[in-house]
N, C-alpha and C positions, 0 to 999 in steps of 0.2 A: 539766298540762304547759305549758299556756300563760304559765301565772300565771309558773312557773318560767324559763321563756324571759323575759317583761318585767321579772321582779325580775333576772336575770342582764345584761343589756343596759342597763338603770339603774343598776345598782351599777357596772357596767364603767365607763361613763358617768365616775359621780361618782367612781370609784377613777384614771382617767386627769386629771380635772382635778388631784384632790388631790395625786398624786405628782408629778404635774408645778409646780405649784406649790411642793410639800417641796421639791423638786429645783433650782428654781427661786431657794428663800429660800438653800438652801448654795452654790450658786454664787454670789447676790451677796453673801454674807458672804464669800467667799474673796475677789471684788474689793476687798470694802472694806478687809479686812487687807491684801491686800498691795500697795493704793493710800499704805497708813499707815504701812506698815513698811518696812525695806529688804530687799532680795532674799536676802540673808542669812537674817535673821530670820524670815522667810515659810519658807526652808527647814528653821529650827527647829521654828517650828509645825507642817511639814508629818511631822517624825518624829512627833510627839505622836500625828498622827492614827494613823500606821503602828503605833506601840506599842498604841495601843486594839486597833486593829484585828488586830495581830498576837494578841493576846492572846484577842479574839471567836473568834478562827477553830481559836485552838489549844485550847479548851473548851467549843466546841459540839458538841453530840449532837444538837440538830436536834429537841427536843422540839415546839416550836412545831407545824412540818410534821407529824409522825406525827399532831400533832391532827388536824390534816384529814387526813393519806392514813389513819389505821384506823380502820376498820369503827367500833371503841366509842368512837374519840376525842371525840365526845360526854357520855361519863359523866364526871359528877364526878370519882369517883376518878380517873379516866386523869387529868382535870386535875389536881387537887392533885399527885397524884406527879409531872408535868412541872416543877410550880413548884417543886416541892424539888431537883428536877436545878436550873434555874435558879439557885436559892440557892447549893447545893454551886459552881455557876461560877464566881459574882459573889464568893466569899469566895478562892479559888483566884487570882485574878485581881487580888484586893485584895492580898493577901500578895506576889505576885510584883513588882508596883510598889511596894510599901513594902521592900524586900529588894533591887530589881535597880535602884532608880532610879539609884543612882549609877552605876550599870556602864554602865547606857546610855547615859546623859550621855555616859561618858568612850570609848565607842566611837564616838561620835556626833563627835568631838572638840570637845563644849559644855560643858564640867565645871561654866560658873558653871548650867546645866541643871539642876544634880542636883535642888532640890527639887521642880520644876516637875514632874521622872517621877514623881518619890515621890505627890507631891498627884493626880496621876490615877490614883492607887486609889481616889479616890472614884470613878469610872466606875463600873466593872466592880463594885465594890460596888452602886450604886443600880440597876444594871442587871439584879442577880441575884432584887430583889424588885419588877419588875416583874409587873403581874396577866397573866394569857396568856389569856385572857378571848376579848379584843379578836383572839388567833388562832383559838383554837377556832369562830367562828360565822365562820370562811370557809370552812369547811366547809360552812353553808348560803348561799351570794355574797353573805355579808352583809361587805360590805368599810366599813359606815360607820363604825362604831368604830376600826378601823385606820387610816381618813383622817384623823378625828378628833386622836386620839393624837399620832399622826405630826404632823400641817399644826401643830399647835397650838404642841407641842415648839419647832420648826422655826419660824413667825413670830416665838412671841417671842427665840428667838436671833437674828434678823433684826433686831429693835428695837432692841435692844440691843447691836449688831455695833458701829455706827460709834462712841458715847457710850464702848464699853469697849475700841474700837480706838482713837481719838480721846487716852481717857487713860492707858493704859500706850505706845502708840507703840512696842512690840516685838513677841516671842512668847508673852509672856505672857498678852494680849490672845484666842488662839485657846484658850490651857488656862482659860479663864474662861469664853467662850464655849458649849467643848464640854461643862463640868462644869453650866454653865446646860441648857443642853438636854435632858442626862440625867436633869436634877430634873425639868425640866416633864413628861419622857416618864413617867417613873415614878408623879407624881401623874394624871398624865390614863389612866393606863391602871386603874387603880382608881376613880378617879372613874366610866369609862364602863364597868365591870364590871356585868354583872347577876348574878352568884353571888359569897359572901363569898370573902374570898383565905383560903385554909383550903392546911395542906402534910401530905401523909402520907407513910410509907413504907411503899411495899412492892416487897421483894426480884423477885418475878415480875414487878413492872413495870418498873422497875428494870433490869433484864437484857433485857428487852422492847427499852428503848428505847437501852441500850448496842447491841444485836444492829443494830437500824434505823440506829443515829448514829454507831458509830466508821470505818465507812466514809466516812462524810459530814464527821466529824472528820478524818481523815488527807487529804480532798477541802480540806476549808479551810485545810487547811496551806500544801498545793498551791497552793491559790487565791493564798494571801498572798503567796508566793512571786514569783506569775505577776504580783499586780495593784500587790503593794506591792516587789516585791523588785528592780529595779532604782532606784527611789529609795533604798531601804537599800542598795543597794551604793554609790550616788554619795553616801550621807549619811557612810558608813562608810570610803571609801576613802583619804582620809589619815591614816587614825589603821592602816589594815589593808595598803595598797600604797604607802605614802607619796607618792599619787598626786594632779595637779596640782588635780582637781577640789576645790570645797570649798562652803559652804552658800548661796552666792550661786547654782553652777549647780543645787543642789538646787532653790531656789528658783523657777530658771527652767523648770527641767524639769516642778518642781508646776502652776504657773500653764498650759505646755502640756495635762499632765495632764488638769489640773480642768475646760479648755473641751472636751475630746473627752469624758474620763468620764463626768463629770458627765449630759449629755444620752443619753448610753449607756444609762448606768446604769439612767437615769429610763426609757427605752426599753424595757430589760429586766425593771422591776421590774412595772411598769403591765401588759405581754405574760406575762411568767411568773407573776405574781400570778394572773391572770384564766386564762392556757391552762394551770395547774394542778388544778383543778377541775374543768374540763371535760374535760380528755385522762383525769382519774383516774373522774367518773362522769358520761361523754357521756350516757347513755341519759336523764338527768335533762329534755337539753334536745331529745333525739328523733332524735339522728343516731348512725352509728356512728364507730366510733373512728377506722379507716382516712379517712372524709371529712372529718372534725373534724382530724386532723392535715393534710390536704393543703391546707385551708381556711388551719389557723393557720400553715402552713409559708409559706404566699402573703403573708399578711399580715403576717410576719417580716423577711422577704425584700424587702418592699414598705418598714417601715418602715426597715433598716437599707441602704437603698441610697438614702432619701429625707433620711437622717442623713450620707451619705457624701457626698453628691453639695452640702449646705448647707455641711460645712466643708471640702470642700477646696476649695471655690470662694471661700471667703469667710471660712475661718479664720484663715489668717493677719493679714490686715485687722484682722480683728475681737477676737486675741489684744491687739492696738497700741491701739485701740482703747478697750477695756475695762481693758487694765491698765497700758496704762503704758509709755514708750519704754525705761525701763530694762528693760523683758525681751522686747529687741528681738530677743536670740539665742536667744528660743524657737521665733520667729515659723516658722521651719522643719519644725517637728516637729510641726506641729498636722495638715496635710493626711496625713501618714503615721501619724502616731497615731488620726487617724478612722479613717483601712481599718483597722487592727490591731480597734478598738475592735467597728465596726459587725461582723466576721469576728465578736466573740468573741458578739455579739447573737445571730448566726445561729445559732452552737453552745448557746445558752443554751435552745433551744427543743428540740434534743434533749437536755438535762438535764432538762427538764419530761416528754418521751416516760417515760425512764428511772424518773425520779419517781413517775409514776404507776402505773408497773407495781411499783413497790415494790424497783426495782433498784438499790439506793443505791451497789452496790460500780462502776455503770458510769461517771459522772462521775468518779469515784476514779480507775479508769486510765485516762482521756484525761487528767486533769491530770498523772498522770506523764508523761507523753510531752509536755504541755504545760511540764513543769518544767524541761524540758532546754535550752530556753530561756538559761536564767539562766547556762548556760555562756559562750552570746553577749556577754551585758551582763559577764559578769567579764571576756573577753579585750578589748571595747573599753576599761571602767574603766581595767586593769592595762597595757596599750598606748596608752592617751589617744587614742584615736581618737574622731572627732567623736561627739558625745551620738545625732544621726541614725541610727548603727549600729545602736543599743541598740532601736530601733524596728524597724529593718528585720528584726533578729530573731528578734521577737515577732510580725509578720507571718507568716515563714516559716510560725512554729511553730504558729503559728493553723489557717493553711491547711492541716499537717497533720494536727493534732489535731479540726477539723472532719469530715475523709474521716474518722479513723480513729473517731470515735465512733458516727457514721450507720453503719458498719460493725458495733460494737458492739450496737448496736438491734437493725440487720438481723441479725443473727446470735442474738441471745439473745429476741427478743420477735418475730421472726419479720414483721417490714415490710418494706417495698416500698423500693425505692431510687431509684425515676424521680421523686419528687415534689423529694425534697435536689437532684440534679443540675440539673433543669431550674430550679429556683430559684437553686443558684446561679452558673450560666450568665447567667443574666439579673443580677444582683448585678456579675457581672466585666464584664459589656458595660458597665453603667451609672458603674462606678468609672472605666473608662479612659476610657469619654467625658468624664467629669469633669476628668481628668487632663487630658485631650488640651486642651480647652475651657480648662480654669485657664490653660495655657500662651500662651493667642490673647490673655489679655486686657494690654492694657500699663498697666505701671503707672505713673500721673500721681500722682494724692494717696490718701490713704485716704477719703474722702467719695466720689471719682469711679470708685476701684478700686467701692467696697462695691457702689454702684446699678448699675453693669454686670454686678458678678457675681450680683449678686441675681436681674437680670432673666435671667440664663441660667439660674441655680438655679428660679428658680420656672415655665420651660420646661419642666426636666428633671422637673421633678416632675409637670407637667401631663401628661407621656408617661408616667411610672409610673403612673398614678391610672387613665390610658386603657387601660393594656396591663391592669390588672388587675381593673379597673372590674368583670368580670362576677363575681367572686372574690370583691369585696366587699360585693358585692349581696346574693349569697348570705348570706354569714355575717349581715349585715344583718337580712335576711328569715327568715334561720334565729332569729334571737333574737327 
């Protein structure tokens, strides 16, 4: 048990540098493009991503995970038949961009686009004959092949950002970019494989892992919807409401975007990677389930109000900053895009609760009720009301698809509900002192704004670290 406690808090360890890092090289690849490009063109690139990404969510079944949540996902066999679902994606995927590239283009209203969609069939192709190797032994916290893969991918698209932003000086620049990363993931996931990449079929497994994933499939839809789909509406809205927006506020909106997601994201993946394994088998590191979630709830709560509390002090500066005066009219959206973001952090840890109990269908209906959202962003799009609406929301919807899925839990897996509340009580104490605080500071320059609010920020955070010090001790000591 022991052994198992130090290799879990090592791996944790090295799985927090390394995402953070991955997280790290995409963010400043997104400065560098759109330091090169014009806000236009950033908002071209920025479909590309949604197209990939539309396309990931709409033909995942989530094989990866059932390798770590089932009991046998250790056996060979269970791998190869994953890999074959894999493959069936990546060809699925390949066809619908070689078939749909122009229609996108021409929704998108970029028609000289079209071969740019078409050529990111290579994605989703290289993506389908990735090894799953590197998922299956997180099942034992062996998260270093995953770091591996990932960091490695991820540098060298970094290397190579400014040299291939530098010579195209468009959108071009990010489809070259993204189809680089996809080869290096592809070779480094076989590279750090310890079993040969071998694909079988078989119909029991097969159905196995439809039964596990199409709930988690109709969840990604959702997802897309929620994370990608007010940028497709502002991408889409004059070629669909002959509506005044066009790829320049795409653009601005992306660069808002990428400074709140991005450190989100990285938040969520580093916390859910790691509380997934242990919410699915606590007894591995000696505690039960109930203290292992109030533990990781504290620590959720801790990081997503230590994430709220850096950018709305200090994001907008930092947007100006980092990218550039021409997307001066994003500078708004970033302190409100944090709460929506760091709100959706906290909900991501009961997607892990759910996870582990093998409850796939419950993330599925909070993101319906997460979806209805997307009502909002159509009546500001189709009324030109400020792009600020579009956030405020997805806040709404946050806050109530949060209550409504800790509801969810408690109702189907039979938990407690004082541990969510009093976390996040403490979460809303911390955002509106942030708020209150942004508002005291005056702004003279951005060098004089940044070190004022830093010094409040790294206050606020010395008071969270204090209020929850004995919380972290624990976990600490527990690993």
């Amino acid at each position: 048990m022991g052994k198992t406690k130090k290799k879990l808090l090592k791996a944790g360890g090295m799985l927090t540098i390394a995402t953070g890092t991955g997280q790290a090289c995409n963010f400043i690849r997104n400065i560098i493009v759109a330091r090169l490009v014009t806000p236009a063109d950033f908002g071209v690139a920025a479909t590309f991503a949604m197209a990939v990404s539309f396309l990931e969510m709409l033909s995942d079944l989530s094989p990866d995970r059932l390798l770590i949540q089932a009991k046998d996902g250790d056996e060979p066999h269970f791998q190869k038949t994953a890999q074959l679902i894999q493959v069936g994606r990546g060809l699925v995927g390949c066809l619908f961009f070689l078939i749909c590239g122009g229609w996108l283009a021409s929704l998108f209203s970029v028609p000289g686009a079209a071969d740019s969609f078409r050529i990111l069939a290579i994605i989703p192709l290289m993506n389908g004959f990735v090894h799953l190797d590197f998922q299956r032994v997180k099942r034992h916290f062996n998260f270093w092949h995953f770091a591996l893969v990932e960091l490695t991918a991820l540098v060298i698209m970094l290397v190579f950002s400014w040299p291939v932003a530098h010579y195209f000086g468009d959108y071009r620049a990010m489809l070259v970019l993204l189809i680089l990363k996809s080869f290096c993931f592809l070779i480094g996931s076989h590279v750090c494989a310890t079993r040969k990449y071998r694909l079988i079929f078989d119909k029991k497994l097969i159905k196995r892992f439809y039964d596990f994933g199409w709930p988690l499939l109709i969840n990604g839809l959702f997802m897309f919807v929620i994370v990608q789909g007010d940028r497709f509406i502002l991408a889409s809205a004059k070629n669909l409401f002959s509506s005044s927006y066009d790829m320049a506020d795409v653009g601005a909106f992306s660069v808002a975007l990428s400074l709140t997601m991005i450190p989100a994201t990285t938040l969520t993946q580093i916390l859910g990677t790691f509380f997934l394994p242990i919410l699915s088998h606590p007894e591995k590191i000696g505690v039960l389930f109930e203290k292992a979630l109030n533990v990781l709830n504290d620590v959720m709560v801790l990081a997503a109000s230590g994430l709220s509390c850096f950018l709305i002090l200090l994001g907008d500066d930092l947007l100006l900053a980092l990218y550039g005066e021409k997307y001066q009219s994003a500078a708004y959206l970033v302190k409100w895009m944090t709460i929506m973001w760091s709100m959706r952090c906290i909900r991501s840890l009961q997607i892990s609760i759910a996870m582990s109990k093998g409850k796939t269908k419950i993330p599925m209906y909070s993101n319906i009720l997460r979806f209805f959202a997307i009502v909002g962003s159509l009546a500001v799009v189709y009324f030109a009301y400020p792009l600020v609406y579009i956030v405020y929301a997805g806040i709404f919807a946050e806050a109530i698809t949060n209550f409504f899925i800790v509801f969810l839990n408690y109702k189907t897996i039979n938990i407690g509900l004082s541990y969510f509340f009093r976390g996040m009580l403490s979460y809303i104490i911390v955002v509106m002192l942030a708020l209150f605080l942004d508002r005291l500071v005056p702004y003279q320059n951005i060098i004089n704004s940044l070190f004022a609010e830093m010094a409040i920020c790294v206050f606020l955070s010395a008071i969270l670290f204090f209020m929850n010090r004995k919380k972290l001790f624990f976990l600490i000591k527990k690993n």
